[in-house]
C-alpha positions as CSV (number, residue, x, y, z in Angstrom):
1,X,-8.4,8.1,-45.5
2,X,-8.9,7.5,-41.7
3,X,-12.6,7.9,-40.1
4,X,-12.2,11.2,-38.8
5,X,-11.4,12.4,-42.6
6,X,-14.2,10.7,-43.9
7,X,-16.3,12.1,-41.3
8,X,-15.0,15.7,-41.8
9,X,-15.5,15.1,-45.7
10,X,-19.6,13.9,-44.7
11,X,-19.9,17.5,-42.6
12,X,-18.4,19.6,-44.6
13,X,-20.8,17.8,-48.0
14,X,-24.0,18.4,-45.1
15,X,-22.9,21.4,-44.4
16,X,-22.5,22.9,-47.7
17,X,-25.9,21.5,-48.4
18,X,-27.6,23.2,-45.8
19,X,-26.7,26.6,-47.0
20,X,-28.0,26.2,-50.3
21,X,-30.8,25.1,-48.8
22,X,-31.2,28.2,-46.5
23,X,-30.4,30.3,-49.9
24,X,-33.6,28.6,-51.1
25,X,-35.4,29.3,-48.1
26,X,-35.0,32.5,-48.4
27,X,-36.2,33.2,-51.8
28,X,-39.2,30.6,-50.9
29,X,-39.8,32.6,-47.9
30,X,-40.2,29.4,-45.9
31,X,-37.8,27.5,-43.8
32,X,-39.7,24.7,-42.9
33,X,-38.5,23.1,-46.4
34,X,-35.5,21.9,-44.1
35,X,-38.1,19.7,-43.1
36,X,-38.4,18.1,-46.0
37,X,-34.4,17.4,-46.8
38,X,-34.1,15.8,-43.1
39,X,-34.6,12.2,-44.8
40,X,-32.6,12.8,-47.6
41,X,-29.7,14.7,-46.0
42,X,-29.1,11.4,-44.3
43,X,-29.6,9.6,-47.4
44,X,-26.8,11.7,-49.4
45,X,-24.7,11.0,-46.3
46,X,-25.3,7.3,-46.6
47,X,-24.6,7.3,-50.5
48,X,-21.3,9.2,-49.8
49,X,-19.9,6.8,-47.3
50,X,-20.7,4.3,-49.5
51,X,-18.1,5.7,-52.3
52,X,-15.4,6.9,-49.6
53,X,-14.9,4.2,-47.7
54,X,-13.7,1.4,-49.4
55,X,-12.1,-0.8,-47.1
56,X,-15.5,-1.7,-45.1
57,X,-17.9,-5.4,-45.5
58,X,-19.3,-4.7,-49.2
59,X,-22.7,-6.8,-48.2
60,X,-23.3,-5.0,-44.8
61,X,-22.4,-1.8,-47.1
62,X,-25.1,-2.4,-49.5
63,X,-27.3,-3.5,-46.7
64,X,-27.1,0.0,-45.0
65,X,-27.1,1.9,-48.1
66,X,-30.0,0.2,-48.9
67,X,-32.2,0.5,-45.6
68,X,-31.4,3.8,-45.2
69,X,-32.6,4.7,-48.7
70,X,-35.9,3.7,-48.6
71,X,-36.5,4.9,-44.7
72,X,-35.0,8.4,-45.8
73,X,-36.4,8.6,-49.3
74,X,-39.7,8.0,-47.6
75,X,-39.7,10.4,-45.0
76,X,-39.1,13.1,-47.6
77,X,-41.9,11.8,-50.0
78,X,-44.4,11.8,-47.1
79,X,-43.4,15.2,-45.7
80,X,-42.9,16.6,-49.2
81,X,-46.4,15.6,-50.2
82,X,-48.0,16.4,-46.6
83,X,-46.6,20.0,-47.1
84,X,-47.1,20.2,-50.6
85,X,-49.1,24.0,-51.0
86,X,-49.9,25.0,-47.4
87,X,-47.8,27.9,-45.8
88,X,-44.8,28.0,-43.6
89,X,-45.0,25.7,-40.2
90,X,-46.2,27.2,-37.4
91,X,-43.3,26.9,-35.6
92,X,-41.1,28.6,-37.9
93,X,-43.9,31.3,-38.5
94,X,-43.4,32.2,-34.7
95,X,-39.8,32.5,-34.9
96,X,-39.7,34.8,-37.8
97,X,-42.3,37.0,-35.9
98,X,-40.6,36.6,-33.1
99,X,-36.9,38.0,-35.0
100,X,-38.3,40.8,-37.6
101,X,-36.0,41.7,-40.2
102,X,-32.9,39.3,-38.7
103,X,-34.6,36.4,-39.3
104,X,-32.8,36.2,-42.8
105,X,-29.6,35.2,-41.3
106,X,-30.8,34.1,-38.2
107,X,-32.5,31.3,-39.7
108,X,-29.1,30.3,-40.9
109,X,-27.7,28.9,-37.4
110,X,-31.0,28.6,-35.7
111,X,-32.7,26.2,-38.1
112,X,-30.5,25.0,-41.0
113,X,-26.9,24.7,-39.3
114,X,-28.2,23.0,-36.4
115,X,-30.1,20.8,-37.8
116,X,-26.9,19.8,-40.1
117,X,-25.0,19.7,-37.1
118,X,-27.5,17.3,-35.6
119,X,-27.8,15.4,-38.8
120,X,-24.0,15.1,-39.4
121,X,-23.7,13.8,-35.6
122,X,-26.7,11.2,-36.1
123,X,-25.2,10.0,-39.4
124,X,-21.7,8.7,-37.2
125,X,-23.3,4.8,-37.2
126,X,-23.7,5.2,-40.9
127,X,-20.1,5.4,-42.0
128,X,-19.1,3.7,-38.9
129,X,-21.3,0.6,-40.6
130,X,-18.8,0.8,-43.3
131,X,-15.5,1.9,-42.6
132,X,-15.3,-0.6,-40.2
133,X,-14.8,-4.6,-40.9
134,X,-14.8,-7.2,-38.1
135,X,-13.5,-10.7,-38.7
136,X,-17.1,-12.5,-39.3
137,X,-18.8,-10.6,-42.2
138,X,-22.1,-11.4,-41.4
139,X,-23.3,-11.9,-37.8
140,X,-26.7,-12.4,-35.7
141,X,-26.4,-8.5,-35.0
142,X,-26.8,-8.2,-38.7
143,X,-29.4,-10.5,-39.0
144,X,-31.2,-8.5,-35.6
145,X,-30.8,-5.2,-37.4
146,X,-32.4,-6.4,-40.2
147,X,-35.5,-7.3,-38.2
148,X,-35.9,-4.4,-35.8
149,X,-35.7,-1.7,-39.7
150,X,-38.7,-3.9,-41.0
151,X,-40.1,-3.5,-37.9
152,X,-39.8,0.5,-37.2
153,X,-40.4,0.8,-40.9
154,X,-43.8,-1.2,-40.6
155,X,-44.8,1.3,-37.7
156,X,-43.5,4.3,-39.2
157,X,-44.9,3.9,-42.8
158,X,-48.3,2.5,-41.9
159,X,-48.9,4.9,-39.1
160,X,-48.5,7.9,-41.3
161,X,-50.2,6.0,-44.2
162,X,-53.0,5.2,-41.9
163,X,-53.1,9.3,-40.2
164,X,-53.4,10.6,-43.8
165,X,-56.1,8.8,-45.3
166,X,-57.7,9.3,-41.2
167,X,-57.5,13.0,-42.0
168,X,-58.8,12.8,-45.7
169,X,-62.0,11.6,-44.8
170,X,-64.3,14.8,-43.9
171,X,-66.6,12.1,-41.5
172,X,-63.3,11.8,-39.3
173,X,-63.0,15.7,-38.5
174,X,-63.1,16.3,-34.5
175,X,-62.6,12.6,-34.2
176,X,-59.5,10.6,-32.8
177,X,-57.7,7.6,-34.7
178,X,-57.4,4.4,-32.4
179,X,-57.2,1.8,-34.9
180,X,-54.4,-0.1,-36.8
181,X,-50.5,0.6,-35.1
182,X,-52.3,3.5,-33.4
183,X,-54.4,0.8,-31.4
184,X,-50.8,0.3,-30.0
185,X,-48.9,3.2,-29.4
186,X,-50.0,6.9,-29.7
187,X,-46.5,7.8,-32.1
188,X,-46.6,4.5,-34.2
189,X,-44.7,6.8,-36.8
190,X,-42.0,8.1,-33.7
191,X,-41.5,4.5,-32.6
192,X,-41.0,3.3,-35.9
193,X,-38.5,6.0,-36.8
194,X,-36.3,5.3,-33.5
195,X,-36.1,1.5,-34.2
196,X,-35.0,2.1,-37.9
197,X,-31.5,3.8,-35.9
198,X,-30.9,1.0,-33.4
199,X,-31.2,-1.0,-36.6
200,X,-28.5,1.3,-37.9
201,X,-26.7,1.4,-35.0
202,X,-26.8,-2.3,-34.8
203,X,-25.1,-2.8,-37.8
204,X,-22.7,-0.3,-37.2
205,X,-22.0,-2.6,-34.1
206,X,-21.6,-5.7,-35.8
207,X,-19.0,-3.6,-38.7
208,X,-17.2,-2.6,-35.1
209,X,-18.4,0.8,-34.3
210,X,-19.6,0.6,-30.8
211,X,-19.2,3.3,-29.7
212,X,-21.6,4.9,-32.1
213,X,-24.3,4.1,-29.6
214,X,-24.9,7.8,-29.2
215,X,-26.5,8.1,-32.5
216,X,-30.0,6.2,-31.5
217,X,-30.0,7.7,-28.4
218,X,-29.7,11.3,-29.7
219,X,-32.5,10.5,-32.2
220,X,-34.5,8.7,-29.9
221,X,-34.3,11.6,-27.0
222,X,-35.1,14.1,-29.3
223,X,-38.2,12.4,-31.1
224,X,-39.4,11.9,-26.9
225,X,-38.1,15.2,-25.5
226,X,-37.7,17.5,-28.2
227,X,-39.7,17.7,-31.5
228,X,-42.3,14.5,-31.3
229,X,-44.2,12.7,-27.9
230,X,-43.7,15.4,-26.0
231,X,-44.5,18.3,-27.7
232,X,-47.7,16.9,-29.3
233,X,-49.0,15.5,-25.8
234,X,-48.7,18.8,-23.6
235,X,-51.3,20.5,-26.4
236,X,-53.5,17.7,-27.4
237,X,-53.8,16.8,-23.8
238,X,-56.1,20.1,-23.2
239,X,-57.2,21.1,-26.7
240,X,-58.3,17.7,-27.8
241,X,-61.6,15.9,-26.1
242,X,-61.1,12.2,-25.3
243,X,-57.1,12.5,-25.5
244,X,-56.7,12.2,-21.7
245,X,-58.6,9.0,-22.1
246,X,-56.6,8.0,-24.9
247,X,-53.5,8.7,-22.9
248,X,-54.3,6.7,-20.0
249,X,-55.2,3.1,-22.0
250,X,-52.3,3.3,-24.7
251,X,-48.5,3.3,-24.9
252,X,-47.2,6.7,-25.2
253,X,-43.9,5.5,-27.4
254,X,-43.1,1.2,-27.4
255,X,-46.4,-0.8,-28.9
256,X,-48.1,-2.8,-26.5
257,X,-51.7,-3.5,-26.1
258,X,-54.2,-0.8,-24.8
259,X,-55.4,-1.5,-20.9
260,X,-58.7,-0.9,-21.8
261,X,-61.1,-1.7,-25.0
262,X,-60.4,1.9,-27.4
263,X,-64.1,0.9,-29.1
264,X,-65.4,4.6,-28.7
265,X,-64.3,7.4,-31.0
266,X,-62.5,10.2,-29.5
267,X,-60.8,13.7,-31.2
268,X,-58.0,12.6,-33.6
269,X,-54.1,13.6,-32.5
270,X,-52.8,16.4,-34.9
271,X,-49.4,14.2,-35.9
């Protein structure tokens, strides 16, 4: 099979997935469970490269496989368990308001088929990484790839590691966390997510797939634009005290260090 079959097989699999999954929404009465399967989707997608495209590197195929796996399988553990009993998200609470009775099949293309549009797009570097074979089987852009994942995976898992046990405490309520990666960046957990797909991306470079470069950049845009940075800062700018401060002394995405000594407690960000 040629790419574009294999990556018509990969949508039509994520496609199909995302149906049942609305099916289940429906009797749940919640469609924020697509929130949850986001991680995996792109881990099924992986798995099924994996066993479809034989002719790619085998180590670089494990290698992917692998990184993928745990940064997916991770994701939907941690939103699984941070959702675990509490209702519907807000923002899908509005939209059901917002369409009355329609929202049954509404939620259908709204939420579930374009986010497995979006996910089926994304996941391009993924096969790309091993259809693909290049002469040299194991380059420094492997090697690099490598890196950055344990990087973005450090930021990512310890930031929300760190924001959960922040928010278990009763003594942090009203207060702001500054400390650990978040002494760094104010979305350690965004950050780390968009360097895990360069990494991707980087090995799907070094299999010979280019000109999947718009894979990290989608993802990357839309944790800054769309659905992370920028939605949390326009309300936690005016609802929470000492976030303006917070804003002004520390990276708003890349970790660097603060301008200014963050010693003083402030209100915690609602990531």
């Amino acid at each position: 099979m040629n790419f574009l079959s294999l990556f018509l097989t990969g949508g039509g699999v994520i496609f199909g997935l995302m149906v049942l999954l609305w099916l289940v929404s429906l009797i749940l009465k919640n469609s924020s469970i697509v929130d949850i399967f986001w991680g995996a989707g792109f881990v099924i997608s992986a798995w099924l490269y994996f066993f479809i495209s034989p002719e790619g590197f085998l180590l670089r195929k494990l290698i992917i496989l692998a990184l993928v796996t745990i940064w997916g399988m991770r994701l939907t553990l941690h939103i699984l368990t941070r959702n675990w009993g509490k209702p519907e998200d807000f923002r899908y609470q509005k939209w059901r308001e917002q369409s009355g009775k329609i929202w049954w099949i509404k939620s259908l293309f709204q939420v579930f088929l374009l986010q497995g549009l979006l996910m089926w797009v994304i996941s391009t570097p993924l096969l790309a990484a091993q259809y693909y074979r290049v002469s040299a089987p194991f380059t420094w852009v492997d090697g690099l790839a490598i890196i950055l994942w344990a990087i973005g995976f450090l930021f990512e898992a310890l930031g929300d590691t760190q924001l959960a046990k922040f928010r278990a405490n009763p003594g942090n309520h009203g207060k702001l966390l500054n400390t650990g990666v978040w002494h760094y960046t104010r979305h350690p957990n965004y950050f780390g997510d968009s360097a895990q797909w360069w990494a991707f991306y980087l090995l799907a470079l070094a299999a010979g797939g280019w000109w999947t470069i718009f894979s990290p950049i989608i993802m990357t845009l839309f944790l800054i634009k769309v659905s992370g940075v920028a939605l949390l800062e326009k309300s936690l700018a005016n609802s929470k005290p000492g976030y303006k401060e917070y804003m002004e002394s520390t990276s708003p995405f890349i970790p660097w260090f603060p301008k200014k000594d963050q010693s003083k407690e402030h209100s915690k960000p609602n990531n």
